[in-house]
C-alpha positions in Angstrom: 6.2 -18.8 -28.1 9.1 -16.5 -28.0 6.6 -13.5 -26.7 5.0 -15.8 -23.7 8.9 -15.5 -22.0 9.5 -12.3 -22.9 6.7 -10.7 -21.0 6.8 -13.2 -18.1 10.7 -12.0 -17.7 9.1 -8.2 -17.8 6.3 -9.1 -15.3 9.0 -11.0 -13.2 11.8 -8.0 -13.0 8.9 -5.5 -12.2 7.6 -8.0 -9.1 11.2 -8.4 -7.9 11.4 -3.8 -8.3 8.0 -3.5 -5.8 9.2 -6.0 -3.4 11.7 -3.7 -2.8 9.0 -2.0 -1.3 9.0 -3.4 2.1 4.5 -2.9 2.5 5.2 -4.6 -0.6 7.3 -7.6 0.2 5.5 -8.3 3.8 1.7 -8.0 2.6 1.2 -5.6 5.3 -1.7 -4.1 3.9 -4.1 -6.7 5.4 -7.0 -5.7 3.2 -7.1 -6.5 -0.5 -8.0 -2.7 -1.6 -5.3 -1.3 0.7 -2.7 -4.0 -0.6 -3.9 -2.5 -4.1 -3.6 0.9 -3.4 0.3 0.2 -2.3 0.9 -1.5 -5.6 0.0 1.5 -7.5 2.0 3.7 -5.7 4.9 1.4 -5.8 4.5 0.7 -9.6 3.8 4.5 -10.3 7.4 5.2 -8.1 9.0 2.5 -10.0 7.6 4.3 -13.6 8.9 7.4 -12.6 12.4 6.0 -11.5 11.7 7.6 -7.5 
């Protein structure tokens, strides 16, 4: 369906934003919940356009 590319486009343009992020891009958060925490700040900078 029409919907199922849409969104993976979306999901796929945000992943390539918070790689920009270099903690991001490198996994250098070793631990799952730290890895986590750095997507939510990237994703919460990329919301408010920081």
């Amino acid at each position: 369906p029409q919907w199922v590319y849409r969104n993976r486009h979306l999901v796929e343009n945000l992943w390539a934003r918070l790689k920009e992020w270099r903690a991001v891009a490198t996994r250098y958060e070793k631990t799952a919940t730290s890895f986590l925490a750095i997507l939510h700040l990237a994703a919460a900078a990329d919301w408010i356009k920081i």
